[in-house]
C-alpha positions as CSV (number, residue, x, y, z in Angstrom):
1,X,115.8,36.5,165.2
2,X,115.2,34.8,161.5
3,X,113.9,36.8,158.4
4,X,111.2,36.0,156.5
5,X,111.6,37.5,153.3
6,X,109.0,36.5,150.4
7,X,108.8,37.0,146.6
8,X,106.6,36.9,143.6
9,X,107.2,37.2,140.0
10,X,104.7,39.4,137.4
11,X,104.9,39.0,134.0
12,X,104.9,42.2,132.6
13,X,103.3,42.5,128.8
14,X,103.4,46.0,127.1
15,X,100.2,45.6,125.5
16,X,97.9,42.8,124.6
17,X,99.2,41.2,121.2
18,X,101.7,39.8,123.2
19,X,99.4,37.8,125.4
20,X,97.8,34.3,124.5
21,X,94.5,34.3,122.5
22,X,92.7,33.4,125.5
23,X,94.0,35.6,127.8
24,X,93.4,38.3,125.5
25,X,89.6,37.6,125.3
26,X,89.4,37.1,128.9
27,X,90.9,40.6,129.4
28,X,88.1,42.0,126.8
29,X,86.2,40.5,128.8
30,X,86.7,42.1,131.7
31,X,86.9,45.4,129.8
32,X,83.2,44.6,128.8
33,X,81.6,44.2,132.2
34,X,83.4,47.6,133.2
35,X,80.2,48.9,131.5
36,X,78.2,46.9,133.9
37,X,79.4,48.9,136.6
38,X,77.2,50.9,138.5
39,X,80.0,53.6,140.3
40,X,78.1,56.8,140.4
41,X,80.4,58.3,143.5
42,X,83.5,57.2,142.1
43,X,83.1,56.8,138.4
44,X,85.9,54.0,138.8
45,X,84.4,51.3,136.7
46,X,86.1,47.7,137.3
47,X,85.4,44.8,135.4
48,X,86.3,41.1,136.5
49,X,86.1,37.9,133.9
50,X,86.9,34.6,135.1
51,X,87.6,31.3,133.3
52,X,86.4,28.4,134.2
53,X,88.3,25.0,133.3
54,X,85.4,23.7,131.1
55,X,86.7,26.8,129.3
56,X,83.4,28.7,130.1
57,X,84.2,32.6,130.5
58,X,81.8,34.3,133.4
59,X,82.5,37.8,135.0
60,X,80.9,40.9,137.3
61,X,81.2,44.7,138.1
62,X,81.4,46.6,140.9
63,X,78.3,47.8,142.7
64,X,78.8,51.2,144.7
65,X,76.3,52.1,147.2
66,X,76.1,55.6,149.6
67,X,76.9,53.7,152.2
68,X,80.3,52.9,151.2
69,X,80.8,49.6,152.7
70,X,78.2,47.9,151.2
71,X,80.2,48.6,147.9
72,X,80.8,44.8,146.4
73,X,83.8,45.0,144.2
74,X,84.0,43.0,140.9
75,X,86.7,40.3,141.6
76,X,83.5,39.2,144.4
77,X,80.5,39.6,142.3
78,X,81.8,37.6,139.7
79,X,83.2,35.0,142.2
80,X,79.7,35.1,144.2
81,X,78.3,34.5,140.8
82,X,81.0,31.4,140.3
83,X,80.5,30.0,143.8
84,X,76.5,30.1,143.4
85,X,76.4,28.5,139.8
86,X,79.2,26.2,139.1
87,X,80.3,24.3,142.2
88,X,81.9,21.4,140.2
89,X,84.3,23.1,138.3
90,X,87.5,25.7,139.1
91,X,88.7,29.0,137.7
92,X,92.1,28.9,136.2
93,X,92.8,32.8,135.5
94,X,91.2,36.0,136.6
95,X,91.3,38.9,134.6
96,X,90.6,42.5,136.2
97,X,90.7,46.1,134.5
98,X,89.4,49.3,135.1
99,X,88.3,52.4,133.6
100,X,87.8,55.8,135.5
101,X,85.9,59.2,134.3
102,X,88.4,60.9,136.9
103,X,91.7,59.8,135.4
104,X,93.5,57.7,133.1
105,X,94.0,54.6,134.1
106,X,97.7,54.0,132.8
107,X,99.2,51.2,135.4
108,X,97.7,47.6,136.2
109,X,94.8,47.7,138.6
110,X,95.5,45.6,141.5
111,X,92.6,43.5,143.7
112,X,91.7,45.3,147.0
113,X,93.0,43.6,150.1
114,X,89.2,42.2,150.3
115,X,89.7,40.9,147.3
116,X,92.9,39.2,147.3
117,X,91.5,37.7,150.5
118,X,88.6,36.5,148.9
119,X,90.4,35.0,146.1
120,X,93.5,32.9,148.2
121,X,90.0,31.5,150.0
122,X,88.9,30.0,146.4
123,X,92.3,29.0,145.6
124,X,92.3,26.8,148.7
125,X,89.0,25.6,147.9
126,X,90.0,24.0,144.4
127,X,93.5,23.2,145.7
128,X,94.4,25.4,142.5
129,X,96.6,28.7,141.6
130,X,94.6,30.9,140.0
131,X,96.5,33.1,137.6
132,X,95.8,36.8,137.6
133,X,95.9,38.9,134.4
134,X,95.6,42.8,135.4
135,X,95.5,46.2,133.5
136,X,94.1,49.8,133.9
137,X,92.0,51.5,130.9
138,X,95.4,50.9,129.0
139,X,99.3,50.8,129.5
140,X,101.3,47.7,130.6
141,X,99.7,44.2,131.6
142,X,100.5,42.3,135.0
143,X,100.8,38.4,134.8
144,X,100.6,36.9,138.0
145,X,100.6,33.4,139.2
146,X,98.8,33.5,142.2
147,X,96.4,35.4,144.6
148,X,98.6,33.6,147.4
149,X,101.3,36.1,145.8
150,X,99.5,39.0,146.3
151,X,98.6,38.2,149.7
152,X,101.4,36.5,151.6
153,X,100.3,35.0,155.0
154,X,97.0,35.0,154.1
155,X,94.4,34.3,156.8
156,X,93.1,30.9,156.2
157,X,90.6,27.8,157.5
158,X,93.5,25.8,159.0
159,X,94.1,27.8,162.2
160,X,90.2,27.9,163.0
């Protein structure tokens, strides 16, 4: 028998100050679109920005629907949006918060397993990390290097 043991590093940042000018407007960003959100059965509002490495900043909400599956999470819409409009270029970072009209939102906000899916998929696309900045409605800030962190093993195109 071997063990496979794996390990990521997150940055952890008390507040925003203490991130890069950049990061913090792609984080504000984020913040915005959580207004965008159309969550009238959870009232969990989650806002996704991306940068692009022309520098261009694009972003989505999550959609909720009755029929909970056909719920489209942020992190996708704005990727949808990226995939459909801007084939030639890549994202660099991701930035993903949250805000919630049931509770405070205190902790990082971390990508559904969808999601993290979704994102190692584009990664291997552009043959690029894309770094991921996460935060809730306030408290600490997650810096993280790679969706392929946050989803070890990941399901991928070379076994089909």
């Amino acid at each position: 028998m071997k063990v496979l043991q794996n390990q990521f590093t997150a940055y952890v940042f008390d507040n925003q100050s203490e991130l890069t000018p950049e990061e913090q407007e792609l984080l504000q960003t984020a913040a915005t679109f959580t207004k965008n959100a159309y969550a009238p059965y959870s009232q969990f509002m989650v806002g996704a920005a991306l940068r692009l490495d022309n520098g261009q900043i694009i972003g989505g909400a999550n959609q909720e629907n009755a029929s909970f599956p056909l719920c489209i999470c942020a992190e996708q819409a704005a990727l949808s949006h990226f995939g459909s409009n801007y084939p030639d270029q890549k994202i660099t970072q991701i930035a993903i918060t949250a805000t919630s009209k049931k509770s405070a939102l205190d902790h990082p906000v971390s990508p559904c397993g969808s999601c993290r899916q979704v994102l190692c998929e584009y990664e291997s696309r552009q043959n690029q990390a894309i770094e991921i900045i996460l935060q809730g409605n306030g408290g600490p800030i997650f810096k993280i290097n790679s969706a392929h962190d946050l989803l070890p093993l990941s399901f991928d195109g070379s076994i089909l």
